[in-house]
N, CA, C and O atoms as a printed pandas DataFrame, in Angstrom:
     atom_number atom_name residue_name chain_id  residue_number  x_coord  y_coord  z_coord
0              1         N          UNK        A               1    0.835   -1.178    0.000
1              2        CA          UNK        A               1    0.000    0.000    0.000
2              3         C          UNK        A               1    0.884    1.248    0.000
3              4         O          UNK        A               1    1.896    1.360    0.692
4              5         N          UNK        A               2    0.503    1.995   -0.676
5              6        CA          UNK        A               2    1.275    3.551   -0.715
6              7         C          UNK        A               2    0.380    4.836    0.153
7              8         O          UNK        A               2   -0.830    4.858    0.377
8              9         N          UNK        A               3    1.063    5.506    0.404
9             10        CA          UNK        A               3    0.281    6.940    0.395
10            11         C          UNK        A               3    0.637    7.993   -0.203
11            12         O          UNK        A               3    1.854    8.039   -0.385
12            13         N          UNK        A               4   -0.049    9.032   -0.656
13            14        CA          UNK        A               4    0.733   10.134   -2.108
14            15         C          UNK        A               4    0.567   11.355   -0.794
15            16         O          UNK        A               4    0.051   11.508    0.313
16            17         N          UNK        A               5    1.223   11.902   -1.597
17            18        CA          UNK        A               5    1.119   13.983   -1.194
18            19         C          UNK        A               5    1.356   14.294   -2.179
19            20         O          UNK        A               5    2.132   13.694   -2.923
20            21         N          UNK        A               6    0.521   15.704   -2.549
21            22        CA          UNK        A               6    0.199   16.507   -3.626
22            23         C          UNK        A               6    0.694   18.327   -2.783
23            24         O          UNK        A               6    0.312   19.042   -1.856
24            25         N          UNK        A               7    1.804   18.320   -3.934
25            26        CA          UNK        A               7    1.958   20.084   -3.483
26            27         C          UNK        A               7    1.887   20.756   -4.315
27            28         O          UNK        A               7    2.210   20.466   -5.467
28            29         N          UNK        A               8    1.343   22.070   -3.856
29            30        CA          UNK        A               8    1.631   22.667   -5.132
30            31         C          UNK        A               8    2.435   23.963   -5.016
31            32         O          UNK        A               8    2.441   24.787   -4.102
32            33         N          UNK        A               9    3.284   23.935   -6.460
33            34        CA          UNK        A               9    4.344   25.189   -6.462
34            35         C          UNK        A               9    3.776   26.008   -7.311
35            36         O          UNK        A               9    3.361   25.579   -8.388
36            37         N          UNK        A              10    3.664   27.350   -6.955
37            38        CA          UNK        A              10    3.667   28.774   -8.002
38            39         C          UNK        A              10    4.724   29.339   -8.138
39            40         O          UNK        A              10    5.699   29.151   -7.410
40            41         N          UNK        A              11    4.689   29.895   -8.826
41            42        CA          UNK        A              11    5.351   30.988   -9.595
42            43         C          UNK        A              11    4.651   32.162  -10.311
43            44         O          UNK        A              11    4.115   31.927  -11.394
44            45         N          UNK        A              12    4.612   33.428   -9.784
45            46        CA          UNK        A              12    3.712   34.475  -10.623
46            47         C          UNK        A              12    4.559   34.687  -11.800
47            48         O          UNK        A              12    5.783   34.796  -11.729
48            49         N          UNK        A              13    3.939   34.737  -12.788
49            50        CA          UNK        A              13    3.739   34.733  -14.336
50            51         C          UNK        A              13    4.806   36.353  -14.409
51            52         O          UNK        A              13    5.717   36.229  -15.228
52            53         N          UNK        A              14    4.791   37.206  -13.969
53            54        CA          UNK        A              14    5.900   37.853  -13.599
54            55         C          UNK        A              14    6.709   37.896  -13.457
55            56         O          UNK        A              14    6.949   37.506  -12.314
56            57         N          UNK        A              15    8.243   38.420  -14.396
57            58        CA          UNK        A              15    9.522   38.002  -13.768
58            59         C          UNK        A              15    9.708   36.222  -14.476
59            60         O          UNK        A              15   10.785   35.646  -14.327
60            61         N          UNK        A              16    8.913   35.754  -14.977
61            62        CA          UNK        A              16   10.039   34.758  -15.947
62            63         C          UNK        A              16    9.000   33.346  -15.846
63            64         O          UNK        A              16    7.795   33.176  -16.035
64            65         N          UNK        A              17   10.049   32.521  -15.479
65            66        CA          UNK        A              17    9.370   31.157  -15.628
66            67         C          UNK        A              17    9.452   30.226  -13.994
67            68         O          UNK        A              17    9.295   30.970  -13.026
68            69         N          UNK        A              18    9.572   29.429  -13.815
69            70        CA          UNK        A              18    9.151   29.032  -12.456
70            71         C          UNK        A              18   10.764   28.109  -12.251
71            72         O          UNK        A              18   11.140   27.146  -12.919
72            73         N          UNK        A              19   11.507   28.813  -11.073
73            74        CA          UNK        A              19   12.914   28.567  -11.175
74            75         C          UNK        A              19   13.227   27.116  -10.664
75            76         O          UNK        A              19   12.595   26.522   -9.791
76            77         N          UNK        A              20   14.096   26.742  -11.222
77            78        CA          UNK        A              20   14.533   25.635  -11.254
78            79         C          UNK        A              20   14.822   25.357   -9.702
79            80         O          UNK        A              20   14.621   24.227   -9.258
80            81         N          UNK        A              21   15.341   26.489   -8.797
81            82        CA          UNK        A              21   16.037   26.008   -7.578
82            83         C          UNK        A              21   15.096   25.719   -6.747
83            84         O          UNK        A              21   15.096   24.723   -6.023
84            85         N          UNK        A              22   13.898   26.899   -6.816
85            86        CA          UNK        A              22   12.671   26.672   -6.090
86            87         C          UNK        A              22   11.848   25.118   -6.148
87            88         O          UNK        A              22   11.349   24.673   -5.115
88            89         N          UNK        A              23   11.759   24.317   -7.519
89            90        CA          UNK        A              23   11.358   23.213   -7.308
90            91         C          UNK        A              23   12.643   22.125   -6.874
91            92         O          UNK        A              23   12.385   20.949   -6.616
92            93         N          UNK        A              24   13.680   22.526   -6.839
93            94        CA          UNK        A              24   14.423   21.494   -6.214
94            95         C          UNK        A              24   14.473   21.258   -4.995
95            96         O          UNK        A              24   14.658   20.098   -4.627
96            97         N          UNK        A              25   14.266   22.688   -3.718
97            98        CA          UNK        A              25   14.520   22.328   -2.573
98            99         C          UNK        A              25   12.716   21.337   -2.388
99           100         O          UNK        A              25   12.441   20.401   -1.636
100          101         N          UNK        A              26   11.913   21.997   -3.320
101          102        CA          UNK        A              26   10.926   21.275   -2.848
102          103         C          UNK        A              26   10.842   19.656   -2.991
103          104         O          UNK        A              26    9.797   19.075   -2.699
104          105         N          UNK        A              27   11.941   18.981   -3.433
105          106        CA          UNK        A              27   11.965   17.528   -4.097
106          107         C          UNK        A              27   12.705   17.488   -2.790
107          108         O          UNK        A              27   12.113   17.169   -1.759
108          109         N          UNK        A              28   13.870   17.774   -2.799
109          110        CA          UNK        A              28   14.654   17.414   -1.473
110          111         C          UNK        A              28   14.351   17.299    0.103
111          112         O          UNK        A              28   14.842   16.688    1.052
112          113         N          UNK        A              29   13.014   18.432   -0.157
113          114        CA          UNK        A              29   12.530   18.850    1.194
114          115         C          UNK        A              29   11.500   17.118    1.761
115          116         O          UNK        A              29   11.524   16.343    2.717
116          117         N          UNK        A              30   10.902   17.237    0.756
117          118        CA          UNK        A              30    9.646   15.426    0.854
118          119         C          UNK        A              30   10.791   14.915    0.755
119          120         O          UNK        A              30   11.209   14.764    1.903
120          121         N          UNK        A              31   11.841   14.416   -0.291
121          122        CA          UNK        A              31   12.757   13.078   -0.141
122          123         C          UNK        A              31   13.021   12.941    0.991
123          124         O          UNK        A              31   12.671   11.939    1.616
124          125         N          UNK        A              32   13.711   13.931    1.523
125          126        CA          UNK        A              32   14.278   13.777    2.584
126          127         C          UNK        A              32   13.062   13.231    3.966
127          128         O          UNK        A              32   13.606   12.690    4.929
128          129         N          UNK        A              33   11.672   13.368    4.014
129          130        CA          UNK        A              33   10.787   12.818    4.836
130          131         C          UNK        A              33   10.560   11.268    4.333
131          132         O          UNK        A              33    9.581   10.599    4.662
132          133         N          UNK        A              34   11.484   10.866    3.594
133          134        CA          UNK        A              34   10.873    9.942    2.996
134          135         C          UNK        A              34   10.264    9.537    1.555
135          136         O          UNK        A              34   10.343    8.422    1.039
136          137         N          UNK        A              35    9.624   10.712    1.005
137          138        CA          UNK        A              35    8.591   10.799   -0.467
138          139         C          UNK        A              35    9.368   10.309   -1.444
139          140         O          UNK        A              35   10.594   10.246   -1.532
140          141         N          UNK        A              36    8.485    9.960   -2.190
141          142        CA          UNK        A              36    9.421    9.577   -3.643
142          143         C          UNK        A              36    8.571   10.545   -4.955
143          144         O          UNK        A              36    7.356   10.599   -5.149
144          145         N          UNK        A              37    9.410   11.075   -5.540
145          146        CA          UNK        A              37    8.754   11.609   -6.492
146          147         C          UNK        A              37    7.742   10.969   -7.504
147          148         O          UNK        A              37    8.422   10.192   -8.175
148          149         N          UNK        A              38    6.366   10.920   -7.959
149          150        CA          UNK        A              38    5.671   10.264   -8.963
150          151         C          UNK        A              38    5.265   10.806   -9.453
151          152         O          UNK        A              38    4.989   10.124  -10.440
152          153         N          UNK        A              39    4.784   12.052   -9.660
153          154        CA          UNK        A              39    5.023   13.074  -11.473
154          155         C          UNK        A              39    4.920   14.308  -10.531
155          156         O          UNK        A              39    4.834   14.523   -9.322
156          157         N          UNK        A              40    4.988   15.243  -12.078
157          158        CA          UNK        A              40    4.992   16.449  -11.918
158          159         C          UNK        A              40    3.474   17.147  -13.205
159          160         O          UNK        A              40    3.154   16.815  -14.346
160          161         N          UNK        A              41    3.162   17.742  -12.647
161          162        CA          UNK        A              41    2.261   18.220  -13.500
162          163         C          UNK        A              41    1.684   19.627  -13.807
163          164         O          UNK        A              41    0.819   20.116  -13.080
164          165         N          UNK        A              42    2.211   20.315  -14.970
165          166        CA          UNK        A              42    1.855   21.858  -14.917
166          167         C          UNK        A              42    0.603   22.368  -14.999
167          168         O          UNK        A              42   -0.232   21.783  -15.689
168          169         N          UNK        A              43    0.334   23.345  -14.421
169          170        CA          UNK        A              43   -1.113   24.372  -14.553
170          171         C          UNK        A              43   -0.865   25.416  -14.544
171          172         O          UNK        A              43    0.269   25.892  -14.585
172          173         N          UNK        A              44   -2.309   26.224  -14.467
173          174        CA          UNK        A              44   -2.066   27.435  -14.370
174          175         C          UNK        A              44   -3.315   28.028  -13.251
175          176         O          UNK        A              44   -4.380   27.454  -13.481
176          177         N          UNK        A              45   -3.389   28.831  -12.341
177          178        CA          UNK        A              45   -4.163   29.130  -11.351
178          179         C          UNK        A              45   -4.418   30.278  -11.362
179          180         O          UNK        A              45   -3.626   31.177  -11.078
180          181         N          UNK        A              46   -5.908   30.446  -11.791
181          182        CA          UNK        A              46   -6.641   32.205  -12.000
182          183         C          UNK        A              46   -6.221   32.617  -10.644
183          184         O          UNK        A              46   -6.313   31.966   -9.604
184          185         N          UNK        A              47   -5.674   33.984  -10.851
185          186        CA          UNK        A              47   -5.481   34.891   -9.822
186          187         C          UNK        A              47   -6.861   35.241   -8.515
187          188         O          UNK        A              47   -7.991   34.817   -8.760
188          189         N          UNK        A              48   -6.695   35.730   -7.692
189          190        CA          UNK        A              48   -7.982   35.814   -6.878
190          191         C          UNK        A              48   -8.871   37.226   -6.931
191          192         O          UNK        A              48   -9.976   37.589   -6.530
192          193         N          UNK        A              49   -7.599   37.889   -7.754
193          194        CA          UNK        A              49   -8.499   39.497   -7.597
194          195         C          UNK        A              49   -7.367   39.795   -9.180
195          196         O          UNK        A              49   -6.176   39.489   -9.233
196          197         N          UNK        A              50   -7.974   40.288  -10.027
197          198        CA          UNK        A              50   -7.882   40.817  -11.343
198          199         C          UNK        A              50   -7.425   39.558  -12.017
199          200         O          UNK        A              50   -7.425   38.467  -11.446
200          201         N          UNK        A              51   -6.995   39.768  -13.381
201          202        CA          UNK        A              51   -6.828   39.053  -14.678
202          203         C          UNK        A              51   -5.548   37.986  -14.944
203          204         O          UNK        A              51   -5.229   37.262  -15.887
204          205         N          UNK        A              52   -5.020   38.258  -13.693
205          206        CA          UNK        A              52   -4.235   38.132  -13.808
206          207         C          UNK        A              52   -4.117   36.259  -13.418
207          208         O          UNK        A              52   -5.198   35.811  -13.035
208          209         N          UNK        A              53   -3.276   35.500  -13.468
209          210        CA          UNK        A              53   -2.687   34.474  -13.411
210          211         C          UNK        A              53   -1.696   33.949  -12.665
211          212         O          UNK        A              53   -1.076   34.867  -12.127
212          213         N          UNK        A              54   -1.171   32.656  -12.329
213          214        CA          UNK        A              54    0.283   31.945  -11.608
214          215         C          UNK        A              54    0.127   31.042  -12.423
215          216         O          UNK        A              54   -0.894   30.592  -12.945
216          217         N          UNK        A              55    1.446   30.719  -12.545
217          218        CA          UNK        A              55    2.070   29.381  -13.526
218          219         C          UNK        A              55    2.439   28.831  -12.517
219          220         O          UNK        A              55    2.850   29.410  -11.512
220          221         N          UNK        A              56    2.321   27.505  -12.689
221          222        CA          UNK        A              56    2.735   26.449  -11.068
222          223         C          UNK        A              56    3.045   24.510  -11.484
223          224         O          UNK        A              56    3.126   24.161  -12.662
224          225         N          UNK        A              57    3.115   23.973  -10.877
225          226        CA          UNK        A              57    3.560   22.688  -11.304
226          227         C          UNK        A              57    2.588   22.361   -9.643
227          228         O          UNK        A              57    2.482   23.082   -8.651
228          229         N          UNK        A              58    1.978   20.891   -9.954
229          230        CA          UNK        A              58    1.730   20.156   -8.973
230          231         C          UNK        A              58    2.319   19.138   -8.697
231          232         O          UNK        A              58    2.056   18.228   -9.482
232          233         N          UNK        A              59    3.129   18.841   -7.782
233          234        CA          UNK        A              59    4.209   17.727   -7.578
234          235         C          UNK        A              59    3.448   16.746   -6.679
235          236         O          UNK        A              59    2.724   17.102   -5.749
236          237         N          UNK        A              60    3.674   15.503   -7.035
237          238        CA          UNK        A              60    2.572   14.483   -6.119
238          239         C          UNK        A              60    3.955   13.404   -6.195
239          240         O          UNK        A              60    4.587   13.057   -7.193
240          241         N          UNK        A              61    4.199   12.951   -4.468
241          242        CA          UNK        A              61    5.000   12.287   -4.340
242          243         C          UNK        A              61    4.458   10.711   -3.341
243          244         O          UNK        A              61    3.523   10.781   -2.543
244          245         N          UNK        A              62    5.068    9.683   -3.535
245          246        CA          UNK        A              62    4.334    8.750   -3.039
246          247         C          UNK        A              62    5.456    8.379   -1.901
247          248         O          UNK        A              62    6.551    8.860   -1.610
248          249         N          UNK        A              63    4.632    7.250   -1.376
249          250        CA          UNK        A              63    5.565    6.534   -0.147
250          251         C          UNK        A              63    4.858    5.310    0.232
251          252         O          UNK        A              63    3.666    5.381   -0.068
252          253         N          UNK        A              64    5.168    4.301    0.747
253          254        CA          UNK        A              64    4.488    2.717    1.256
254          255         C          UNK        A              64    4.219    3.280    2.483
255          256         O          UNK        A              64    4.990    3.916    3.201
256          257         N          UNK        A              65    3.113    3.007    2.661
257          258        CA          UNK        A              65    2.664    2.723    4.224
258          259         C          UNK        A              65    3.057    2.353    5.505
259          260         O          UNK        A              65    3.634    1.267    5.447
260          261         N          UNK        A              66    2.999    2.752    6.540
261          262        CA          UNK        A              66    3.511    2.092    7.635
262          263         C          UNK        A              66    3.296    0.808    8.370
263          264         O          UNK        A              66    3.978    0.542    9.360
């Protein structure tokens, strides 16, 4: 049996693309509890107040059960 976690990373659409270092500590941060990476998946998330947008990746990492 596994169990997953789902995170999610932004990046405002501002200023570029969604940095490489920022999703690394986030891989290292779960590995290191244990997680194993099992995909990555991009979106995009309507802003909450004007037109605006975030570019983001949802990282879902798994692990076996206790």
């Amino acid at each position: 049996m596994y169990e997953y976690k789902v995170v999610q990373v932004r990046e405002g659409l501002i200023g570029g693309k969604m940095s490489a270092d920022k999703l690394e500590k986030v891989l290292n941060e779960w590995a290191a509890k244990g997680w194993q990476l099992k995909s990555i998946t991009a979106v995009e998330v309507k802003g909450r107040i004007g037109p605006g947008s975030t570019e983001g990746v949802l990282v879902t990492f798994e692990r076996p059960t206790r």
